[in-house]
C-alpha positions in Angstrom: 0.0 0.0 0.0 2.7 2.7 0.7 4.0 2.4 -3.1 0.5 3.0 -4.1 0.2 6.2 -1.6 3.1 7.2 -2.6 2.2 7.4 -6.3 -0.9 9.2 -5.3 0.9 11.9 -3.7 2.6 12.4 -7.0 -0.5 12.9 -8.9 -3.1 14.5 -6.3 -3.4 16.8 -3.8 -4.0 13.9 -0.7 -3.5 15.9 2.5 -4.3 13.1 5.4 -3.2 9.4 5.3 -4.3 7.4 8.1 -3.4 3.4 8.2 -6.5 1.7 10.3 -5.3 -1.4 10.1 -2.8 -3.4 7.9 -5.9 -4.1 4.9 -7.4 -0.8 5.4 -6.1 3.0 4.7 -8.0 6.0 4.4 -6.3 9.1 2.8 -8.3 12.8 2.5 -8.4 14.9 -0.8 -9.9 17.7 -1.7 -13.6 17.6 -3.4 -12.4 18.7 -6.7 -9.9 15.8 -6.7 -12.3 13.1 -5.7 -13.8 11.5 -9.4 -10.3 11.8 -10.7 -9.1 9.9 -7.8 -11.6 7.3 -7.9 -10.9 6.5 -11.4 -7.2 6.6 -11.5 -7.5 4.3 -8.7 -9.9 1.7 -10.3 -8.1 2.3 -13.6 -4.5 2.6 -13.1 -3.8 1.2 -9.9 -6.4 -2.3 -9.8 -9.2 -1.0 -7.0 -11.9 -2.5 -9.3 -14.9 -3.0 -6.6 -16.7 0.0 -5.4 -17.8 -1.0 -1.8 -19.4 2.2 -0.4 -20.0 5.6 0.1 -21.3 7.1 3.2 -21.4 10.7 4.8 -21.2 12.2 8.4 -22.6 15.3 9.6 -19.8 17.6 11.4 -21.8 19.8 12.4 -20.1 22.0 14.5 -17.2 22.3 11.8 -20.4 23.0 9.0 -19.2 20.2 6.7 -20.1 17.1 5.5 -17.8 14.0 5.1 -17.8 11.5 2.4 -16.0 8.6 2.3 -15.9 6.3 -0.7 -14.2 2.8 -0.4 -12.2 0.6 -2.8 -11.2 -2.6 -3.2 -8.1 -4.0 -4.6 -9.3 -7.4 -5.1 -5.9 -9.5 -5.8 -3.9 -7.2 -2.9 -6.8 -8.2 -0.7 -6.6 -4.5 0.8 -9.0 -1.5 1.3 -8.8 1.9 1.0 -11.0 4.9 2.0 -11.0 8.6 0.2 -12.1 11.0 2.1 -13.0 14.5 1.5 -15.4 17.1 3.0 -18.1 19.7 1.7 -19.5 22.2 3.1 -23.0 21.8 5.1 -24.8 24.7 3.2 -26.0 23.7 -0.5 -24.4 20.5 -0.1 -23.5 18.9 -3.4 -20.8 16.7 -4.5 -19.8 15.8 -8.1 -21.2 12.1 -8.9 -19.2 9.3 -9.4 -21.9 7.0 -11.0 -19.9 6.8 -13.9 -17.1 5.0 -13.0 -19.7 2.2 -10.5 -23.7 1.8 -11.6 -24.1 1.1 -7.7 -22.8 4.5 -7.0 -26.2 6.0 -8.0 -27.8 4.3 -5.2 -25.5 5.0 -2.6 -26.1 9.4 -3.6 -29.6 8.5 -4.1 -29.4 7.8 -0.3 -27.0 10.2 0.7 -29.5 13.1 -1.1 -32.6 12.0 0.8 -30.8 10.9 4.3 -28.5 14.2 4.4 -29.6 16.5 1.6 -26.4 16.6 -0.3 -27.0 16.8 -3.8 -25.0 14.8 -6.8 -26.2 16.6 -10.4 -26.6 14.2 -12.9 -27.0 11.0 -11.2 -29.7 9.0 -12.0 -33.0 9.1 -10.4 -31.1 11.2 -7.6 -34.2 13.3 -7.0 -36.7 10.6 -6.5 -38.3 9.2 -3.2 -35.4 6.5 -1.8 -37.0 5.1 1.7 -38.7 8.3 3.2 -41.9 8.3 0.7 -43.9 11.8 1.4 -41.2 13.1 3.4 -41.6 16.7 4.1 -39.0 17.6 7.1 -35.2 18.4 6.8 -32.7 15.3 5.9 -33.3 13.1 9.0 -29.5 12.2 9.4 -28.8 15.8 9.6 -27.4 16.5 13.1 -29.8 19.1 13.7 -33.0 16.7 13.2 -34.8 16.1 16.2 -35.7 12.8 16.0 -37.4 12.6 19.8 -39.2 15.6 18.9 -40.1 14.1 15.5 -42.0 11.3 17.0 -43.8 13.1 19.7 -44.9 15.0 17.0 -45.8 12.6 14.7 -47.1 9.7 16.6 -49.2 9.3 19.5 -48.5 7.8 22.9 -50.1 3.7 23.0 -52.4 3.3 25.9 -50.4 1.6 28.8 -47.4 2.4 27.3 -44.5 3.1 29.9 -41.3 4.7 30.0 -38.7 3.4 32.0 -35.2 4.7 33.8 -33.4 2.0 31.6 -30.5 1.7 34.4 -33.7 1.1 37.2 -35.2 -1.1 34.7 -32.6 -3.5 33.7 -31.3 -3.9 37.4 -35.0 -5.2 38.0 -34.8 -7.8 35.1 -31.3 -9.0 35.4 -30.9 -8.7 39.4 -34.6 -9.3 40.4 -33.7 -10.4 43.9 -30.7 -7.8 44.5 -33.5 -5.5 43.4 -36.4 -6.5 45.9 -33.6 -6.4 48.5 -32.5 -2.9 48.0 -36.0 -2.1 48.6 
């Protein structure tokens, strides 16, 4: 893997690498650099196999970000670009191009997150949230406890429990009684 980082450094701007474990690297580009990246890698340097691409919300910074990992099926080995966007008007060149299962993973990313990926197929149709009318609901700033108070009412009977009270009672019912 270092001959392969160190080749990237030659051609693109990678500004983090970080070694998680002896199959799996992650390195961190700039946004702009990203496609590029992802294709010199699956064309030039054997990560054929597109495994994911996920987001997280760093809220407090105001950025979003993605990582997109590769396989290198005969190397047996991993590795993870990263990059961050920023939170407002979130959008991200697609990559659907180079993978056809890329589309799905934006299509999720657009209706989980709200960052957008022009020209990707079907990116702007209903995923899992059908009707959905609230902000992305992986956002940081979603509410989710206030969401279902909202949105769903309270079953008759229904209890809420201290879960540290509650689990003592079912896993140490006689300590419990004896406290008491």
């Amino acid at each position: 893997m270092q001959s392969t980082i160190k080749n990237l450094k030659k051609r693109f701007d990678i500004s983090e690498v970080k070694e998680q474990r002896k199959n799996l690297t992650f390195i961190s580009t700039e946004e702009d650099q990203v496609v590029p990246l992802l294709m010199h890698l699956r064309d030039q340097e054997g990560f054929s196999h597109f495994v994911l691409l996920t987001a997280v919300d760093w809220i407090e910074e105001g950025v979003f970000q993605l990582t997109y990992i590769l396989n290198h099926p005969e190397k047996k080995t991993d590795l993870g670009i990263r990059a961050y966007i920023g939170r407002e008007d979130a959008t991200m060149e697609s990559a659907h191009h180079l993978w056809e299962q890329v589309a799905t993973y934006q299509r999720e990313l657009k209706e989980m997150f709200g960052i957008d990926f022009p020209g990707s197929p079907r990116v702007d149709e209903e995923f899992f949230l059908e009707g959905w009318d609230d902000i992305p609901p992986m956002r940081r700033e979603f509410d989710s406890k206030q969401y279902s108070e909202d949105t769903y009412f309270p079953r008759p009977g229904s209890k809420s429990h201290d879960p540290r009270e509650y689990m003592k009672q079912k896993l140490y019912r006689d300590d419990y009684e004896e406290e008491k």
